[in-house]
N, C-alpha and C positions, 0 to 999 in steps of 0.2 A: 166816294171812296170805293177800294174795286173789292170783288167778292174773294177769298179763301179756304181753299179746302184742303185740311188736313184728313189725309186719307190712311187707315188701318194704325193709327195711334190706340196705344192703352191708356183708356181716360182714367188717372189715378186707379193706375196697373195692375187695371180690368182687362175682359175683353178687349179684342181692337174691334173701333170705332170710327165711321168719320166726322167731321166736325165743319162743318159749313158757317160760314160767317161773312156778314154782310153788313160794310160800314164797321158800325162799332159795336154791331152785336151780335152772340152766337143766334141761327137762326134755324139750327138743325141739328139733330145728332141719329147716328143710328147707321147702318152696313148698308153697302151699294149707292148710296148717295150721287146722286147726278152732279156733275164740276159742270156744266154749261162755261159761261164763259168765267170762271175763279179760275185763281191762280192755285196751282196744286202741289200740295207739298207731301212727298211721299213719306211716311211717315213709321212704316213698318218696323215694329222694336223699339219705338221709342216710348216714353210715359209723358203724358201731356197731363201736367198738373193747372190750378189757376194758378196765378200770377201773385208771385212768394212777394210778402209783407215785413217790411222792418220796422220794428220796435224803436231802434237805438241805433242811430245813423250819426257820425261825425262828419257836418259838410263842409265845416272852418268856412267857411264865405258867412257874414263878411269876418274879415280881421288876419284870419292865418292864409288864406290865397295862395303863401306858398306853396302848402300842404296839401291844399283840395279847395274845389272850387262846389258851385252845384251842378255846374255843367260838367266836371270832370266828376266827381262823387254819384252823380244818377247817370253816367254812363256804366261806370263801374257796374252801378248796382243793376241796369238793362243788361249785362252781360253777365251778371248771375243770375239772372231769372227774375227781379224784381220788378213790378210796379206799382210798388208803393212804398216810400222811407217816411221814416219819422225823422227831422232833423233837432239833432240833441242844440240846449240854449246854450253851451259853455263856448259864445263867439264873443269877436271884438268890434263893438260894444256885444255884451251881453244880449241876446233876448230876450227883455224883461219888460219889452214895453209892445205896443199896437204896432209901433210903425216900426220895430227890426221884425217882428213875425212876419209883415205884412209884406218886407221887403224881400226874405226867405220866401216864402210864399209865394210871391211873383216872380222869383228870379227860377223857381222850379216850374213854372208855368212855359218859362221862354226856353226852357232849356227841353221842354219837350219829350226826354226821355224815361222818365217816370212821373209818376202822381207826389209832390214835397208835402207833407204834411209836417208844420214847423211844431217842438213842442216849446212852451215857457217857460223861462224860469220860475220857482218857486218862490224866490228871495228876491230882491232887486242886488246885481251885481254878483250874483248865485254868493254874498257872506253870511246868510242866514242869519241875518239879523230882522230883516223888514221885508213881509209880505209884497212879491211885485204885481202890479198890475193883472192880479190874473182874470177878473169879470171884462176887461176889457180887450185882452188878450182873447177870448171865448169870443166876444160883439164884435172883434175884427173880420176883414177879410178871410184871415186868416182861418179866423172858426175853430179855434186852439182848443181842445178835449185830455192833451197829454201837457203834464206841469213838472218839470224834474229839474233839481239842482245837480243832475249826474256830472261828475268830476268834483263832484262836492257832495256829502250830506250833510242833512237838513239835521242839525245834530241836535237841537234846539227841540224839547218834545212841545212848549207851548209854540213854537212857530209850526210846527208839523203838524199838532190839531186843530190850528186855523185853517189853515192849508185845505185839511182835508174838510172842514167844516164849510170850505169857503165852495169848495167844486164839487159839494152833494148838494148845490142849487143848480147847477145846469148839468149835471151828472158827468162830470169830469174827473180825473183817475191822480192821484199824487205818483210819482212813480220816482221810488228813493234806491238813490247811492248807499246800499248799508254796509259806511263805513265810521265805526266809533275813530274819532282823532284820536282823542287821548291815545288811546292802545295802540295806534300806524306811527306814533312819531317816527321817524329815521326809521322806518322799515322800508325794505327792499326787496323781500319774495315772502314765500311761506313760512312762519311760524311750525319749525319741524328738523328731524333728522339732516336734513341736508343744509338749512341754514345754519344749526349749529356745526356742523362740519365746516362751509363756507365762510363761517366768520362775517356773516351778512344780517341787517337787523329783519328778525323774526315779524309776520304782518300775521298774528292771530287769527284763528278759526273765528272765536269769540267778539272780535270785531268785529266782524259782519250779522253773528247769531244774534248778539245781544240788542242790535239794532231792528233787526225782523222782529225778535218778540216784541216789542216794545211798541213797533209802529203795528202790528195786527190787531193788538190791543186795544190803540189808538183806535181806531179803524172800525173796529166792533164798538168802541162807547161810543162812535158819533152817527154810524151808520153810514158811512161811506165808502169809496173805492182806492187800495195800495197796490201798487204794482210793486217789486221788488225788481229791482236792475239785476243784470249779471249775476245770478244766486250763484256759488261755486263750494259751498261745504256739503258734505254730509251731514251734519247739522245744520243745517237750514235746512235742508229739505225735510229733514221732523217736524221744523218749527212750522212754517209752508203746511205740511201734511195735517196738522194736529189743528191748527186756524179754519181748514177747508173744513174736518170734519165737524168745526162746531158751525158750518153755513156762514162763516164771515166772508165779505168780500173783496178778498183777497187773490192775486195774482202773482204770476214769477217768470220769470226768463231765462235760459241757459245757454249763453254764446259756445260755438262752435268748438272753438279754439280750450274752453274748459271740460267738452265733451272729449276730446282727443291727449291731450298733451300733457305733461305734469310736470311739477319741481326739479325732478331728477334733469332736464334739459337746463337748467340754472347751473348743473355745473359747470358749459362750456363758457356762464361769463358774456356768452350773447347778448348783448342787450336787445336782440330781435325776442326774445321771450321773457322779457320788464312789461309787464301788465298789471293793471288797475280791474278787479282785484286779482291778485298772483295767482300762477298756477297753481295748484294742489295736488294732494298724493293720489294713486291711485286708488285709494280706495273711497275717497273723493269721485274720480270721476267715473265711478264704477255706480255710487249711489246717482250723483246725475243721470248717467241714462237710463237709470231704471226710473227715475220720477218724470223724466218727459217720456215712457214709455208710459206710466202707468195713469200720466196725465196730474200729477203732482206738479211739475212743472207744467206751464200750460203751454209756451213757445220756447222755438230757439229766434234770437236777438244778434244779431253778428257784434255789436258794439267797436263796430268799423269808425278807426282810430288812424286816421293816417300821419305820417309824421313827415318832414324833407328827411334827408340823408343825414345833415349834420347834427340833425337831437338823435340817431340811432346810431352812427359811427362814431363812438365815442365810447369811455368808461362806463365802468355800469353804473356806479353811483351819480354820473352826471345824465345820465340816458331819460329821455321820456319813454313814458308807459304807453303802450298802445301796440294794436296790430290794425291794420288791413283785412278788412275780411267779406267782404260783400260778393267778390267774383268765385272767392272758393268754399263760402257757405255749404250751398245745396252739396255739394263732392263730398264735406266731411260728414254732415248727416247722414249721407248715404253709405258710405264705411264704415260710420258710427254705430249708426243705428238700422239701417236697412240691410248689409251685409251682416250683421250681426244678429237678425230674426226678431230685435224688437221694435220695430216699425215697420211695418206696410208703408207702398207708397201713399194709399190713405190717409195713412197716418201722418206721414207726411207735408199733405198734402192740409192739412189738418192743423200742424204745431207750427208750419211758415206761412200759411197764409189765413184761415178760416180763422184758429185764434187770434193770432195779432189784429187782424182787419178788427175783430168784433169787441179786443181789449181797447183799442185805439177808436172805438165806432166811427170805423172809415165806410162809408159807404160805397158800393161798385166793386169794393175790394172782396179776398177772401169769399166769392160767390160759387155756385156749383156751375161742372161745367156741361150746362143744358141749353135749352132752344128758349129765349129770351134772355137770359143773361149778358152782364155787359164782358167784350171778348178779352178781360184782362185773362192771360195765358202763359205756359211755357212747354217747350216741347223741350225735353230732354235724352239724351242717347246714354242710357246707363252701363254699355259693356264697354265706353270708351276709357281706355285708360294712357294714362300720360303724365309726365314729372312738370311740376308747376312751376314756370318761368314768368318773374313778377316784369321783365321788361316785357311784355303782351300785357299788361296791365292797363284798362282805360283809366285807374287810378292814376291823381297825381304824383301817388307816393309807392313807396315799394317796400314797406315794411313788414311782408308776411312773414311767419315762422316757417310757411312750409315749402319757403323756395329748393327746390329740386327734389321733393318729395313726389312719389307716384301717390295722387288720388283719383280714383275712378270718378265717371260721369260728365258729361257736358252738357252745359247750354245751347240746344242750338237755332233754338227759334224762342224770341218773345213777344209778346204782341198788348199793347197798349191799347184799352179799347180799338184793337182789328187793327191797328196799325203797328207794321212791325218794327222794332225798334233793335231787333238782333236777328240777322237770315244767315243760313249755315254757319254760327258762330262767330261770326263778326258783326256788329253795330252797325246800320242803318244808315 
């Protein structure tokens, strides 16, 4: 493999620096740097983070292909700075066994563009009735660590304390959908002001709360590890807050799309903003970035949901829930939360990849970026600004909320251990 240098980059936007790498590993860091024969990439203004980590990846292969494939899902995700997804089990068949992990697994292997780490289902056939294969799912290829019935919870508290009983023998993480059934029957956004206006059935705060207290609890009697998917209340993030302070081990995630957006966009009827769990009010998303600033939240998750066109052009009550979010990630964090003063790129640098890698114990992942390290990378140009056109999408689907929205910042170089897999903005 050939040598590269990234010359006057801000290494999580510090100082500029250069960045010398060779093969597959960084092999220098530090000003004035000899390029001998590397290839050189001028780098001046831009913030070179590692290489941003997902939680909560939709890659429908196998079963939905029309939606997203792995080869078309970790391009996506190379062009938002990724290399590394977790791919969620809600496929066809289910992964619930050795050999659909095994097959996800390999099919991210061939495709080259990022690191596939498959996660298991909980359940067999995610109906939470019966424990699926999870010690086997771990002894696979696959090497499985992340176990979630997400698009489903585990609503079932003796199935959920097996669960977590069963993966604090190879230190494996439950990572729960907190949503109570009962309380979502026939709902359709937030429980709130606008749903009652809209005439649309209300999806409770309390649904998702009552579930988080419930499984930290868990969690502390057996002494094990919960992840919480997609947190989106202001109560939860008490419930979150109040679990950490007593040392339980406990974790949480807050997708993009719940750090930016809120209900009041439910009134255009869009079904581009029908999400699993709904949008919330603003004062909702106002306690979100203060708990992944103050580290309450511990990452942001994209919960990248791709659909075809015909489950999102349609009614809203007939509409699937989901967005696309893996290419415009890094953009809304950085409007989110770094335009707004409570993130550093650090920190940054920190809630997309240093956490998740270390939530999901990916190894190679979420590393710093020094002299030995393996060269997962992203260079990004933060004063670029530009309205988001989902036809440039490596996704198979084009169901964002924020088509023709201006968000700042771009991808324009990723590099997969040292090999690039995005050069000025376009895919490899």
């Amino acid at each position: 493999m050939s040598k590269t240098l990234i010359r006057g980059a801000k290494v999580l936007g510090g100082e500029p620096q250069d960045v010398l790498i060779d093969g597959e590993t960084i092999v220098a860091t530090g000003t004035g740097l000899d390029a001998g024969d590397a290839t050189v990439i001028e780098a001046e203004g831009r913030i070179l983070l590692p290489g941003l980590v997902d939680l909560h990846t939709h890659l429908r292969e196998p079963g939905r292909e029309d939606s997203e494939t792995v080869l078309t899902g970790t391009k996506a995700a190379a062009a938002g700075g990724f290399t590394a997804v977790h791919a969620m089990a809600n496929t066809f068949p289910v992964a619930d066994t050795a050999g659909v992990v095994e097959q996800v697994w390999r099919l991210g292997k061939e495709s080259g563009y990022c690191d596939v780490q498959p996660v298991g289902a909980v359940t067999v056939g995610l109906e939470g009735k019966q424990l699926a294969e999870l010690g086997a799912m771990h002894d696979s290829a696959a090497g499985v660590k992340v176990f979630s019935d997400d698009g489903k919870c585990v609503d079932d508290a003796v199935i959920m304390r097996r669960a977590l009983e069963y993966v604090k023998a190879f230190d494996g993480v439950v990572a729960q959908h907190a949503q109570e059934p009962r309380l979502t029957e026939g709902a359709q956004m937030n429980e709130g002001v606008v749903s009652a206006e809209l005439g649309l059935g209300g999806w409770p705060a309390v649904a998702e709360e009552s579930i988080i207290a419930r499984d930290v609890l868990l969690a502390a009697h057996v002494g094990s590890r919960v992840h919480i998917c997609h947190l989106s209340t202001a109560g939860s993030v008490e419930i979150v807050r109040w679990a950490k302070s007593k040392g339980w081990n406990v974790t949480a995630e807050v997708t993009p799309h719940h750090l930016l957006l809120t209900d009041e966009l439910v009134r255009s009827y869009d079904p581009v903003y029908k999400v699993n769990p709904p949008l919330r009010t603003e004062a909702d998303v106002m306690a979100l970035r203060e708990a992944l600033a103050d580290g309450t939240i511990d990452c942001v998750a994209t919960d990248h949901a791709p659909h075809p066109h015909e489950d999102k052009d349609c009614e809203w009550a007939a509409a699937a829930m989901g967005m696309v979010g893996l290419e415009t990630a890094l953009s809304v964090v950085q409007e989110t939360m770094v335009e707004t003063g409570l993130l550093d790129w650090a920190g940054v640098a920190d809630r997309m990849s240093t956490r998740p890698a270390a939530i999901g114990r990916l190894d190679g992942h979420g590393r710093p970026v020094s002299a030995g390290e393996p060269a997962n990378l992203v260079l990004v140009d933060p004063a670029y600004r530009g309205a988001v056109d989902p036809a440039g999408f490596a996704s198979r689907s084009r169901n964002t909320p924020y088509e023709g929205r201006e968000l700042p910042g771009r991808v324009t170089h990723t590099f997969l251990r040292g090999r690039a897999t995005v050069v000025d903005g376009k895919l490899a």
